[in-house]
C-alpha positions in Angstrom: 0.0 0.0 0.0 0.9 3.1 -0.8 0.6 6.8 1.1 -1.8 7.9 -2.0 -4.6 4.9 -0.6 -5.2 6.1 2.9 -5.5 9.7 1.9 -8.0 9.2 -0.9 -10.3 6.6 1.2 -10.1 9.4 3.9 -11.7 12.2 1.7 -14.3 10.0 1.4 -15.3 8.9 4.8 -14.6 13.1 6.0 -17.1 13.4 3.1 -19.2 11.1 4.3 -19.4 11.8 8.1 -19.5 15.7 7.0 -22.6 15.6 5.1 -24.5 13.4 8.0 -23.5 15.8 10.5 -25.0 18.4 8.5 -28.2 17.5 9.5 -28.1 18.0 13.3 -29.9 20.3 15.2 -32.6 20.7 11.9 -35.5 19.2 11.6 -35.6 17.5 7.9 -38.7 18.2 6.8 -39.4 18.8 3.0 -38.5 22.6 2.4 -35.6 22.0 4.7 -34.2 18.7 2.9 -34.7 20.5 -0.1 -34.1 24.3 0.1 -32.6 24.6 3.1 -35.3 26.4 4.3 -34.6 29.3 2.3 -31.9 30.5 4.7 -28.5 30.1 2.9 -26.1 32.9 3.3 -24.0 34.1 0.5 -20.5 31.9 1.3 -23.3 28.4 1.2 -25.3 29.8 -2.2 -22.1 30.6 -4.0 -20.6 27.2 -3.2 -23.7 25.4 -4.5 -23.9 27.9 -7.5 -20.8 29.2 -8.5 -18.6 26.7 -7.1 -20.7 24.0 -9.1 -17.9 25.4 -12.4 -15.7 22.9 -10.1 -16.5 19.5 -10.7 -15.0 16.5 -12.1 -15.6 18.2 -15.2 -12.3 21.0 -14.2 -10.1 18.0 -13.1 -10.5 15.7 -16.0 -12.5 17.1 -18.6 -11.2 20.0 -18.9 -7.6 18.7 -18.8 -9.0 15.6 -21.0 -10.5 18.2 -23.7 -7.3 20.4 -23.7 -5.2 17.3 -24.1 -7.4 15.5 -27.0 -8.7 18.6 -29.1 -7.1 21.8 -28.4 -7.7 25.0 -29.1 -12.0 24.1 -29.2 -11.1 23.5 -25.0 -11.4 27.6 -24.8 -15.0 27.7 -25.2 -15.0 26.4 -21.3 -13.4 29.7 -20.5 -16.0 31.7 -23.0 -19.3 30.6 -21.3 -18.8 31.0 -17.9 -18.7 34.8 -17.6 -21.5 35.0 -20.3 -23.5 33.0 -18.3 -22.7 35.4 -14.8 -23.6 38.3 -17.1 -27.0 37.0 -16.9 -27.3 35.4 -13.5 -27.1 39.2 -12.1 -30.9 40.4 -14.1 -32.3 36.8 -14.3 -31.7 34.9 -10.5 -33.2 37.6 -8.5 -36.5 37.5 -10.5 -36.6 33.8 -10.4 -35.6 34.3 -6.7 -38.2 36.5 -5.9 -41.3 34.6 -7.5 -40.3 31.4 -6.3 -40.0 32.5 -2.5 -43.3 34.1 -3.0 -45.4 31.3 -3.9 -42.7 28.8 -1.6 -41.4 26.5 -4.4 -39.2 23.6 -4.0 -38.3 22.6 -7.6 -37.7 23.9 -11.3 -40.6 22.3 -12.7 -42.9 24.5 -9.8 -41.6 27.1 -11.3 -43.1 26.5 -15.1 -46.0 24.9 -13.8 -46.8 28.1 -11.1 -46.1 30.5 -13.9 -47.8 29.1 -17.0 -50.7 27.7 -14.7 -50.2 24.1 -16.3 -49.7 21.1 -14.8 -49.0 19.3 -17.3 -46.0 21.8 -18.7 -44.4 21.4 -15.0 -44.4 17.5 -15.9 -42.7 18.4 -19.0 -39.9 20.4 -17.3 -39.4 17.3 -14.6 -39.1 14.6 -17.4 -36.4 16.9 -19.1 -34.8 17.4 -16.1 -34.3 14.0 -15.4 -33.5 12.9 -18.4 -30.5 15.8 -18.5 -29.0 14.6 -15.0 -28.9 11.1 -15.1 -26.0 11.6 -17.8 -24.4 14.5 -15.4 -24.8 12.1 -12.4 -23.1 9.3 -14.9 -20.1 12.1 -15.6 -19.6 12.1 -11.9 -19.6 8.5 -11.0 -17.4 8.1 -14.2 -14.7 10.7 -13.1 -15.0 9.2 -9.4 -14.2 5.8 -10.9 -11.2 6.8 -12.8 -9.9 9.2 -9.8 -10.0 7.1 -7.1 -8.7 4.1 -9.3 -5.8 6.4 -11.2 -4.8 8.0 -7.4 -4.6 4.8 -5.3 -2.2 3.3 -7.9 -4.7 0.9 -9.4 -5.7 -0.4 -5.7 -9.6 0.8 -5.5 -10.8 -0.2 -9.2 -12.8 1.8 -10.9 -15.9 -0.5 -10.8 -15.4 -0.5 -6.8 -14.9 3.5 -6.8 -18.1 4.1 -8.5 -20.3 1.9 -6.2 -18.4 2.9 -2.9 -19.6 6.5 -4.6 -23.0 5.9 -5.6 -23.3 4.6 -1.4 -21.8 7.2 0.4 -23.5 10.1 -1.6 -26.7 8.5 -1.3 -26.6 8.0 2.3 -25.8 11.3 2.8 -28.1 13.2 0.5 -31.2 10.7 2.5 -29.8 12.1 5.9 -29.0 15.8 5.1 -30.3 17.0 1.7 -29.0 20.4 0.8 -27.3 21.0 3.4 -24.8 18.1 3.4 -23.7 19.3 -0.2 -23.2 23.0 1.2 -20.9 21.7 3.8 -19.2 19.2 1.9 -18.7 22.3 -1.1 -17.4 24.6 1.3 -14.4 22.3 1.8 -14.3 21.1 -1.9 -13.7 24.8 -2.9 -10.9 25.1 -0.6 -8.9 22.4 -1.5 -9.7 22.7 -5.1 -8.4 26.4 -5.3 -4.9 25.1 -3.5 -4.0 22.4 -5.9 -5.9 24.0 -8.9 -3.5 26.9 -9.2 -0.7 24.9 -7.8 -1.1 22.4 -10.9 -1.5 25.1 -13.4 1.9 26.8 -12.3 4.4 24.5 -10.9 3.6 21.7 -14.3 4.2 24.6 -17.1 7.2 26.0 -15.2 8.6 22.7 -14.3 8.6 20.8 -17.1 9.1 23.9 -19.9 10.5 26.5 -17.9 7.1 29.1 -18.5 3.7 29.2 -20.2 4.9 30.9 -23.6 7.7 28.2 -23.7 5.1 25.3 -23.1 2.7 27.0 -25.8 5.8 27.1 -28.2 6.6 23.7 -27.8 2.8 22.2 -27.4 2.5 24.4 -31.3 6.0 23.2 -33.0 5.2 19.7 -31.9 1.5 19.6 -32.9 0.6 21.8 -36.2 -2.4 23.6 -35.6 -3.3 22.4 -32.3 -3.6 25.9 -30.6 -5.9 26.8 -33.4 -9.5 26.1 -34.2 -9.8 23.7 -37.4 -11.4 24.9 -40.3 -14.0 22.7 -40.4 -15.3 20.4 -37.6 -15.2 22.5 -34.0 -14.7 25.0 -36.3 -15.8 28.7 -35.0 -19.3 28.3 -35.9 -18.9 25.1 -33.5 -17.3 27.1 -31.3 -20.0 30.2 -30.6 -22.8 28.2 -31.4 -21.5 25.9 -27.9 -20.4 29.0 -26.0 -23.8 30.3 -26.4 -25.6 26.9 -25.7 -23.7 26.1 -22.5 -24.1 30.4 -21.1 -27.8 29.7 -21.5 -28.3 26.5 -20.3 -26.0 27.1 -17.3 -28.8 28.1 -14.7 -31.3 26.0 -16.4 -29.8 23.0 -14.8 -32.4 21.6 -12.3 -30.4 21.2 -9.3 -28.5 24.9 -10.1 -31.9 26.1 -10.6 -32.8 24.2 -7.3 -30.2 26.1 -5.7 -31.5 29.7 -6.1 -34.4 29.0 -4.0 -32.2 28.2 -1.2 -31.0 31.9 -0.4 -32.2 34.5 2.2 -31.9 37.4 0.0 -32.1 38.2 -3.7 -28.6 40.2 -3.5 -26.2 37.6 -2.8 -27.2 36.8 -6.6 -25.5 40.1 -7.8 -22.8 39.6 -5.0 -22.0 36.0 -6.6 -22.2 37.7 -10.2 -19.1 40.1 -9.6 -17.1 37.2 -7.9 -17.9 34.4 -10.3 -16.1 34.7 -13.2 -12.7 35.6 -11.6 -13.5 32.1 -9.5 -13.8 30.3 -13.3 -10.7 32.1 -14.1 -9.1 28.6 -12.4 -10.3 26.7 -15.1 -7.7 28.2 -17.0 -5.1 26.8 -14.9 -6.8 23.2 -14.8 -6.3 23.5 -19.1 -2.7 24.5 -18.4 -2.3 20.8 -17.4 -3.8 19.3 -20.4 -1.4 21.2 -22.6 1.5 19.8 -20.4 0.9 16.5 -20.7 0.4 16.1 -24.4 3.8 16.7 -24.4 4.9 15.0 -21.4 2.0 11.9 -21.2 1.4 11.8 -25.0 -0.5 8.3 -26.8 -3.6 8.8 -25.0 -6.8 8.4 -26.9 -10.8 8.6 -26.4 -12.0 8.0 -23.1 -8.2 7.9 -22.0 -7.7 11.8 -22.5 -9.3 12.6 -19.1 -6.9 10.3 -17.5 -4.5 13.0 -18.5 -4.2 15.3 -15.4 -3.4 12.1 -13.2 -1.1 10.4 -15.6 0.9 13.8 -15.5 0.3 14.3 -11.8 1.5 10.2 -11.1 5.3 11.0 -13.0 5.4 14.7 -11.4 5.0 14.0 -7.6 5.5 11.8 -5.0 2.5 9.4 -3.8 1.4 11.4 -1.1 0.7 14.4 -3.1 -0.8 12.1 -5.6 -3.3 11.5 -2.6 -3.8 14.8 -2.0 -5.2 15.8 -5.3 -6.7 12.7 -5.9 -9.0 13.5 -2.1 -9.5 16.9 -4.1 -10.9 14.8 -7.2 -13.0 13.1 -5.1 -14.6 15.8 -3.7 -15.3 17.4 -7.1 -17.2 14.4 -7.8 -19.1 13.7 -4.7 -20.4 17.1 -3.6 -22.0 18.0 -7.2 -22.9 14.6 -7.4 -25.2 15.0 -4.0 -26.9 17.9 -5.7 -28.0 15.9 -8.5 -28.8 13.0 -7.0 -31.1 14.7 -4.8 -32.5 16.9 -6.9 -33.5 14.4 -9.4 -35.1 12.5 -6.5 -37.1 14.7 -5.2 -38.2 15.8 -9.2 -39.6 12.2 -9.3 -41.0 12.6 -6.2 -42.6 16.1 -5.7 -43.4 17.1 -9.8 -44.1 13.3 -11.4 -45.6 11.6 -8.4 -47.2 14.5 -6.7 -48.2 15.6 -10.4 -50.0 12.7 -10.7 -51.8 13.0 -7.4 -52.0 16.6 -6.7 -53.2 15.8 -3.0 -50.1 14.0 -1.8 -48.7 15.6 1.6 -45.3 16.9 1.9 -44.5 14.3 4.4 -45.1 12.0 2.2 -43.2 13.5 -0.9 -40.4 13.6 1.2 -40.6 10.0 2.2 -40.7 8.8 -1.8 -37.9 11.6 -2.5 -35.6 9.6 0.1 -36.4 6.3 -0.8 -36.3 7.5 -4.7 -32.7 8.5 -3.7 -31.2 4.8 -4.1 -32.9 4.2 -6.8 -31.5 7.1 -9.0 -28.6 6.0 -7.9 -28.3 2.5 -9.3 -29.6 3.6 -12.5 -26.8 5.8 -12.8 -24.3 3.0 -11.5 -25.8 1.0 -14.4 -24.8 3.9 -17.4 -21.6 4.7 -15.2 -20.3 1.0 -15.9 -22.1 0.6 -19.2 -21.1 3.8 -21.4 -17.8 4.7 -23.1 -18.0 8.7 -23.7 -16.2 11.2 -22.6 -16.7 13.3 -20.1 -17.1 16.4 -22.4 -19.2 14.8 -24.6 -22.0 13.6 -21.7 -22.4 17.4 -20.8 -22.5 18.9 -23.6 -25.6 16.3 -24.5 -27.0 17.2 -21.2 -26.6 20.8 -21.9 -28.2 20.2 -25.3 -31.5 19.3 -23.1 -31.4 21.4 -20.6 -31.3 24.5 -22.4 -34.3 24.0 -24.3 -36.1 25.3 -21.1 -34.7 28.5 -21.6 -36.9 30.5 -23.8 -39.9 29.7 -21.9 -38.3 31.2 -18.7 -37.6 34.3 -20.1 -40.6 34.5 -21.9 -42.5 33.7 -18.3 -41.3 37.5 -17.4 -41.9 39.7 -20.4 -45.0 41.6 -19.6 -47.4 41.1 -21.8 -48.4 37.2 -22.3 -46.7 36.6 -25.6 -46.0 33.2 -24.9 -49.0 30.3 -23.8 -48.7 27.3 -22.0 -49.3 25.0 -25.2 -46.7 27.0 -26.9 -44.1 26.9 -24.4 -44.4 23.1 -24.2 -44.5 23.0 -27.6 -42.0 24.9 -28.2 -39.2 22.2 -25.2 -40.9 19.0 -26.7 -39.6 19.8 -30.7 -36.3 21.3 -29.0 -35.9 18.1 -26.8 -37.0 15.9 -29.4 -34.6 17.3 -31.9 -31.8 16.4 -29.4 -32.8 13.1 -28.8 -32.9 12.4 -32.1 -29.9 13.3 -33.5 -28.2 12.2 -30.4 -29.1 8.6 -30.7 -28.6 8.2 -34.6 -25.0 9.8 -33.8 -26.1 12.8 -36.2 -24.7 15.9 -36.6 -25.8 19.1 -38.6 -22.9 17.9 -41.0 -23.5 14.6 -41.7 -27.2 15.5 -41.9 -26.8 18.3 -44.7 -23.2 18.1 -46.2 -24.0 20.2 -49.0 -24.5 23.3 -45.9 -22.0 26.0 -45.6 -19.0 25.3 -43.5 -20.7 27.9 -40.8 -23.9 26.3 -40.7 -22.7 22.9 -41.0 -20.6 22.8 -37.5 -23.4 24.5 -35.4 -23.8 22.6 -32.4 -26.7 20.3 -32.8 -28.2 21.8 -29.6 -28.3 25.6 -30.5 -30.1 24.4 -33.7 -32.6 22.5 -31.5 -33.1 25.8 -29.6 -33.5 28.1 -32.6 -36.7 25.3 -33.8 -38.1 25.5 -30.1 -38.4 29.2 -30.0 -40.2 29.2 -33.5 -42.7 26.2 -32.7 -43.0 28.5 -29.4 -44.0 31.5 -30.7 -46.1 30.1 -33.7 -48.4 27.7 -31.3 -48.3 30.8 -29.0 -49.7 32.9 -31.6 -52.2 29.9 -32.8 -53.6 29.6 -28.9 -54.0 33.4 -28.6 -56.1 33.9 -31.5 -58.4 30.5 -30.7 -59.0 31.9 -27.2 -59.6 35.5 -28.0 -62.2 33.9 -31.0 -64.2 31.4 -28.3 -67.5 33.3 -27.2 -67.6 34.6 -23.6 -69.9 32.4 -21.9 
């Protein structure tokens, strides 16, 4: 045994014993479990919010998409302060109506302000649908941390179901609160060995940035640049755009809004933010060090890039160390989603099917739900081979199909209807969905496209047909309501 073992097994029982301690002293009803009880100060809503940039996504994704592609990784740098930009005008308004009429969920929110039950079923199916595949990307990147960081002792079969247990046990026992707790300490560690990684590597190993960039281009021609066709700039915009909008419209990120006490720590966390994402940059640091230093490795491989480095840099120990940091990144987001997705099931499909079910009792089928979201994602987790970048930006792809119905929900005047904002998500989702299974592209679809229309991401495509079924069913519904007779 090694000194790397004992360290990484330890983040996970202080992760463990930290989220059940959480609970004490509060009573765990279903607004508590699930919102906190709407009491969150700033430092606990920017660690569920913000601090969500930091999970196993920015240790191997990141580092994996730098490593494998390039110069299209910089679009993770783009749509983070695009997406703050936003969070400062939109997240008090959502803030504001949902502590007003005491919601606990995303789909509340559609289904309060459309006055339709069945759109707020919509949203929940979505929802789901969008975090089983971000719950997978963390079970994944906790399988090939813990395995890659104890030096092959835990395997990664092991590390995803001694995961899938400890967050679920937690996430029954605390609910929100375990994950703010558990983030709090996350974030610390993660902004020590972040920014340690992204200097001491490049320096090391190449004596400075410029001179690692200078190397990383003479070895590997037109790798710092984007590709003329492919993840080409229309690629690259059309994604930045997708993921700025679809960043809030995650369930358990939207879920996380309702949690604060005030509407300004929303403004607060929308100065800080994007000099917090700034880290990212040094996480992509790493991945252009190692295709120099760690080169050969291919698909799913590419995210083992940062520990493959990290393994012929340091000694064992401080293997541990950032490997207990990778866990974290994987377990606290991974509570979030687990829970939220849960309680979705619980509270907007179960509860929407029987509108008279007590909150006792939605709480009880949220916990027990809990589990059982969690073996399903086990199952993907051992049973799918993409990469970590490629399962969020399909979950992305779904996610921010709900966007144009939220904004519409605030414009004054009622220009969009309930039928057409559900119309509007199913033909963006379905178009997803679609092209997702048959492996499709806008490309391979229409060849004969120019380049710039040809590498738009699948998703922003998806969103441009949801806002015009939206608005043209909108406009359909008006006029059939404004021509029925008054009775």
């Amino acid at each position: 045994m090694n000194a790397a073992f004992p360290i990484v097994l330890g983040a996970v029982v202080f992760t463990l014993l930290l989220g059940i301690r959480a609970a004490r002293g509060k009573d765990m009803k279903l607004e508590q479990w699930t919102v906190g009880g709407r009491s969150f100060k700033t430092a606990f809503v920017f660690v569920l919010m913000a601090g969500e940039i930091y999970t196993t996504f920015t240790f191997l994704g990141a580092s994996g998409f730098a490593y494998g592609k390039g110069a299209p990784a910089y679009y993770i740098l783009c749509y983070f302060p695009l997406a703050y930009i936003l969070s400062y005008w939109l997240l008090p308004a959502v803030w504001r109506y949902a502590r007003q009429h005491q919601l606990i969920s995303q789909p509340d929110f559609y289904a309060r302000k459309y006055d339709s039950r069945a759109l707020g079923l919509l949203v929940a199916v979505v929802g789901i649908v969008a975090l089983i595949p971000y719950l997978v990307l963390q079970l994944k990147g906790l399988g090939i941390i813990m395995a890659t960081a104890s030096y092959g002792l835990i395997s990664p079969t092991v590390a995803v179901w001694l995961g899938a247990a400890v967050i679920s046990l937690y996430v029954v026992t605390s609910g929100v609160h375990g994950s703010a707790w558990t983030a709090i300490v996350k974030d610390t560690m993660i902004f020590g060995v972040v920014a340690f990684l992204g200097i001491y590597l490049p320096l090391h190993y190449f004596g400075g940035f410029g001179a690692m960039f200078e190397a990383v281009a003479a070895a590997k021609q037109g790798f710092l640049t984007l590709p003329a066709q492919g993840q080409s700039i229309a690629w690259f915009d059309s994604t930045v755009l997708l993921t700025a909008l679809g960043f809030y419209m995650w369930p358990h990120s939207f879920t996380s809004i309702y949690t604060s006490r005030d509407e300004g720590t929303f403004r607060r966390n929308a100065v800080i933010s994007p000099l917090y994402g700034l880290l990212l940059l040094f996480v992509m640091f790493v991945g252009f060090a190692a295709t120099l230093r760690v080169p050969g490795l291919s698909g799913g491989d590419v995210d083992l890039s940062l520990f493959r480095l990290s393994i012929e840099s340091f000694d064992p120990w401080f293997v541990g160390v950032i490997g207990a940091t990778g866990v974290l990144t994987a377990l606290v987001p991974g509570s979030m989603i687990l829970m939220t997705a849960a309680m979705m099931l619980a509270n907007n499909i179960y509860r929407g099917l029987r509108p008279a079910t007590p909150d006792a009792d939605v709480a009880r089928l949220a916990k027990l739900l809990v589990p059982v979201v969690a073996l399903v994602a086990v199952y993907f987790t051992l049973n799918g081979g993409d990469t970590i970048v490629a399962l969020l930006l399909m979950g992305y792809s779904f996610v921010t199909q709900l966007f144009p119905a939220l904004v519409a929900s605030f414009l004054k005047r009622e220009v969009v209807t309930k039928q057409g904002a559900f119309a509007g998500i199913l033909v963006g989702v379905a178009t997803v969905a679609a092209t997702t299974l048959a492996n499709a592209t806008i490309g391979t679809m229409f060849p004969s496209l120019p380049p710039a229309v040809r590498d738009l991401n699948t998703g922003i495509v998806a969103l441009g047909l949801n806002v015009l079924t939206m608005l043209v069913v909108s406009l359909v519904t008006r006029r059939q309501t404004a021509l029925q007779p008054a009775e």
